[in-house]
C-alpha positions as a printed Julia matrix, in Angstrom:
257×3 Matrix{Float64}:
 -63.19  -21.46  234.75
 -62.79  -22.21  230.87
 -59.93  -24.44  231.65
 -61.96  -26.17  234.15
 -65.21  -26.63  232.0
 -62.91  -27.95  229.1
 -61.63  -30.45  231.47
 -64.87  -31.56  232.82
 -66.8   -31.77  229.27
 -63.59  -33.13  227.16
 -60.71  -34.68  228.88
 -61.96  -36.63  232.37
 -60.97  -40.07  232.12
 -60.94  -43.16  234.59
 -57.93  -45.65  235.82
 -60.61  -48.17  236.17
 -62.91  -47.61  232.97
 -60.9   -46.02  230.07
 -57.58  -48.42  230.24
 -58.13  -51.64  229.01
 -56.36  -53.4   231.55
 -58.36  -57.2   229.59
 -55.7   -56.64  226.94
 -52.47  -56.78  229.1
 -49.95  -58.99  227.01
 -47.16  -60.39  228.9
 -45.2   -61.07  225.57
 -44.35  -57.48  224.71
 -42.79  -56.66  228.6
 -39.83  -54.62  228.58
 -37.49  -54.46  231.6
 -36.19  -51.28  229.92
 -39.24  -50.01  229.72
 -40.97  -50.99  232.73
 -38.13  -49.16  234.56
 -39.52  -46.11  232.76
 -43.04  -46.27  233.96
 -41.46  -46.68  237.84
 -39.4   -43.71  237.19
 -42.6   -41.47  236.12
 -44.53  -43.14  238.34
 -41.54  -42.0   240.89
 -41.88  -38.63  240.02
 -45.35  -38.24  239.94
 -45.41  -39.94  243.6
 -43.66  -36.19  244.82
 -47.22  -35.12  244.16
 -47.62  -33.71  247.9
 -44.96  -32.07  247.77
 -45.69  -30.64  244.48
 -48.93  -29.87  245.49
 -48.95  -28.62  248.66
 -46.12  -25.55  248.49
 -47.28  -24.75  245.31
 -51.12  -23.94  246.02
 -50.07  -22.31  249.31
 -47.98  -19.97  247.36
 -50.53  -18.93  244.91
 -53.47  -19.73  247.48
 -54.49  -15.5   247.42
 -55.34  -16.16  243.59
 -58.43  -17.33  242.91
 -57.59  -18.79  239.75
 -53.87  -19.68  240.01
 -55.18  -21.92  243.67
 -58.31  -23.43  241.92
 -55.98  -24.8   239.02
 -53.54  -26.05  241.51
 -56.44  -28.33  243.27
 -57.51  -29.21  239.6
 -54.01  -30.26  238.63
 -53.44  -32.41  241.61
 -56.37  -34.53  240.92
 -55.09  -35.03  237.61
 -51.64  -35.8   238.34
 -52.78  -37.68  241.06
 -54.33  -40.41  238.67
 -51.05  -40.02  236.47
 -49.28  -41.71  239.45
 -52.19  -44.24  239.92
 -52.21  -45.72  236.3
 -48.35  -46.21  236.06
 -48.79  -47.6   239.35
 -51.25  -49.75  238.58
 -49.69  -51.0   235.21
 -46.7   -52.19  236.86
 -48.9   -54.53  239.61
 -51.16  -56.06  237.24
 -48.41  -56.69  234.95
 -46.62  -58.28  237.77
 -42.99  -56.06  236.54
 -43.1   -54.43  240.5
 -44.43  -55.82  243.68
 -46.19  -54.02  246.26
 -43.43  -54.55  247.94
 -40.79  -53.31  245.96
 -43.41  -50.13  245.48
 -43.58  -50.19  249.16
 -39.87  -49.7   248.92
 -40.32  -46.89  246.38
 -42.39  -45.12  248.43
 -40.69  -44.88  251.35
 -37.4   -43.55  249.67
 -39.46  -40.78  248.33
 -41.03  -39.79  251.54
 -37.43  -39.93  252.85
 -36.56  -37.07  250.43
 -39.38  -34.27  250.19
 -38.63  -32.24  247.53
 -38.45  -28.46  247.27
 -39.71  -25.44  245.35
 -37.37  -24.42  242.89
 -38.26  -20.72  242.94
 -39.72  -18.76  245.6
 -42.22  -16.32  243.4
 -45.51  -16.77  241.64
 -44.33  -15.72  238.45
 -41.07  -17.75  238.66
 -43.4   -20.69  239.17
 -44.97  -19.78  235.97
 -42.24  -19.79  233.99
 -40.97  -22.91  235.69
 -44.72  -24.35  235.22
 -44.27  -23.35  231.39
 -41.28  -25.52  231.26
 -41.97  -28.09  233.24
 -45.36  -29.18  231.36
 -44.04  -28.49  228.09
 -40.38  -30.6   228.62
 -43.26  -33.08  230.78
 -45.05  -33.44  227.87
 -42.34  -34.55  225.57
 -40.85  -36.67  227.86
 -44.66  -38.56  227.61
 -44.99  -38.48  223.8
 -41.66  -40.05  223.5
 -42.66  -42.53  225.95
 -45.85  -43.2   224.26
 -44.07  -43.82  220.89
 -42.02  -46.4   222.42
 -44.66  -47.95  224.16
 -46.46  -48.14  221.0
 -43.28  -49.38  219.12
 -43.38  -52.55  221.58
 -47.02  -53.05  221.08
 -48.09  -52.39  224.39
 -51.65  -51.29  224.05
 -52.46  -50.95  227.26
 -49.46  -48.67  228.05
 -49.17  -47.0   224.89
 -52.94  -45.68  226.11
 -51.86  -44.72  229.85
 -49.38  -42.67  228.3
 -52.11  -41.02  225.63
 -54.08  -40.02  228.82
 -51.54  -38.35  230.65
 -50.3   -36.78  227.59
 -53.36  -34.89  227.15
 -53.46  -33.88  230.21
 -49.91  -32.73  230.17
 -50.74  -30.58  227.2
 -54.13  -28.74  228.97
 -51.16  -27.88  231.88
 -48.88  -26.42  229.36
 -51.1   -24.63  227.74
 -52.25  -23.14  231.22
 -49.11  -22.19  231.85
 -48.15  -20.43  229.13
 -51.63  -18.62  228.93
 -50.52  -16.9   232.6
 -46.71  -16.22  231.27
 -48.27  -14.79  228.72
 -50.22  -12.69  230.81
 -47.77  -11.76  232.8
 -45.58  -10.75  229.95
 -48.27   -8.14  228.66
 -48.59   -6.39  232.07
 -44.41   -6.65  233.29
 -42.39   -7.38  229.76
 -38.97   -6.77  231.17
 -39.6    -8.51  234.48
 -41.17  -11.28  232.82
 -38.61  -11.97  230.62
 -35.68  -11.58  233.19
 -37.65  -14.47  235.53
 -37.76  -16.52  232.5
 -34.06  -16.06  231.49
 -33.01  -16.8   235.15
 -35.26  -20.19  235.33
 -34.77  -21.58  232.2
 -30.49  -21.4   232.62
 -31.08  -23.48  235.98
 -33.77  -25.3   234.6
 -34.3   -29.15  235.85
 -36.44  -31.44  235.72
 -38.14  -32.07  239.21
 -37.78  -34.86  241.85
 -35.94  -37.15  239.06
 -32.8   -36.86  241.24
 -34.26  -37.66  244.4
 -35.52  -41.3   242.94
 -33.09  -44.25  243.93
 -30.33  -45.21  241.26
 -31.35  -42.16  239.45
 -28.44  -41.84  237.58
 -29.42  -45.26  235.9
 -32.83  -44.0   235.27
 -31.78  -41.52  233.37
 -29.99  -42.95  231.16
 -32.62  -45.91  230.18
 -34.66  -43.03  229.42
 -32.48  -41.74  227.29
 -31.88  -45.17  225.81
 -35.49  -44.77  225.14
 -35.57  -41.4   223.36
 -37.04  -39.57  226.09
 -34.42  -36.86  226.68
 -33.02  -35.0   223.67
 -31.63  -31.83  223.19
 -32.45  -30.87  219.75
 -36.1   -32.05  220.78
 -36.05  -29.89  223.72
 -35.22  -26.49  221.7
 -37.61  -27.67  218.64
 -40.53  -28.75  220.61
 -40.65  -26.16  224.39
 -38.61  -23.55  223.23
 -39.26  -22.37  219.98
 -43.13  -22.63  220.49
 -43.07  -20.83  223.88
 -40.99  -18.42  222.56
 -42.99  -17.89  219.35
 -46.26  -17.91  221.57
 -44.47  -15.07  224.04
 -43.62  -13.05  220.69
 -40.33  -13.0   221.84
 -37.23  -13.4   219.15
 -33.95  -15.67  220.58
 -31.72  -12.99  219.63
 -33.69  -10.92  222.6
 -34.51  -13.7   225.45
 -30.35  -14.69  224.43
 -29.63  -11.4   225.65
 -31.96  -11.94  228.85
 -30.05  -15.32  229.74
 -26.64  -14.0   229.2
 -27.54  -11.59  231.86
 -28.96  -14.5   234.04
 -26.09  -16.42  233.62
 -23.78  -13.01  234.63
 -26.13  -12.91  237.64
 -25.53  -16.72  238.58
 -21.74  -16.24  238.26
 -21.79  -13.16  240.66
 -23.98  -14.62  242.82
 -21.68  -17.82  243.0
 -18.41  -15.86  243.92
């Protein structure tokens, strides 16, 4: 309930009132990065999918299924401004949208774990590497003087960061009450760790790499900005979770043969 009251006193915005779509400037389009928004836009599309096995495995929690409805409304308008930026900037058609959405309702995608507390830790990782990916975005956006997207992105952003801070609050949680458990989940998820539904988008090998050529994925950016801070928030040293994922990994190998 405290998330939710933060959310409804501080953070609700509108795709209609709080972007100012008057200030679209056709001189600072970027192919490059117009191929960005389609790809999170992509992504964020997978939101039934998303959505729908994810409350349905948490839907005995009061809680956990309540901030699953909450975060599909938010996502939902995520997917709804990107959307909308690339019509009334005339980069997509509603055709070639049209086209978009039909190859990802062609390809549902698929919990990655099967476990509530797996989907926490994968939640923890998700947000956080989500996040990141959005800041970096938003720099670039704000590089190329794009007002209006530069503020799309500061939206989602903050959102992002209220969902990674939900997360880690239940890992947390969950840590205090099953340590070793915990810790063994985490290990296993964050060695297979992907990001979701990216692969499933058309040409997504492409994709990738103009966000890369954007600064959106980055290694050293990954471990400085997810996993030290999760792992300084969980109390847990790397020496310890290495040991964890060198077990995971054992596990995977095993597993494999």
């Amino acid at each position: 309930m405290s998330f939710f009251e933060t959310a409804e006193k501080k953070r609700r915005w509108s795709v209609y009132e709080d972007i100012p779509w008057d200030r679209l400037d056709p001189s600072v389009y970027d192919e490059g990065r117009a191929m960005n928004v389609e790809t999170f836009c992509g992504v964020e599309l997978y939101l039934p999918d998303y959505l729908g096995q994810g409350v349905n495995l948490v839907r005995e929690n009061f809680g956990r299924a309540w901030f699953q409805a909450n975060w599909g409304y938010e996502e939902s308008k995520h997917g709804l401004a990107l959307r909308m930026y690339l019509l009334k900037t005339g980069l997509r058609t509603e055709e070639q949208l049209r086209g978009l959405e039909d190859a990802i309702a062609a390809r549902p995608w698929r919990l990655p774990w099967d476990t509530p507390r797996r989907m926490t830790c994968y939640g923890a990782i998700q947000e956080a590497s989500t996040l990141l990916a959005y800041a970096r975005q938003l720099e670039d956006a704000q590089a190329g003087k794009d007002e209006v997207l530069a503020t799309i992105y500061r939206l989602i952003a903050r959102d992002e960061a209220a969902h990674q801070q939900f997360y880690r609050a239940v890992l947390k949680l969950e840590l205090e009450e099953h340590r070793h458990e915990t810790l063994e989940d985490l290990a296993l998820v964050s060695v297979g760790f992907r990001m979701p539904a990216i692969d499933l988008l058309p040409d997504s090998e492409r994709r990738v790499e103009t966000l890369r050529m954007h600064n959106s994925f980055n290694r050293w950016g990954f471990f400085l900005k997810v996993w030290m801070p999760l792992l300084k928030l969980l109390g847990v040293s790397r020496q310890e979770f290495g040991e964890y994922q060198r077990r995971a990994l054992d596990q995977i190998r095993d597993q494999a043969s």
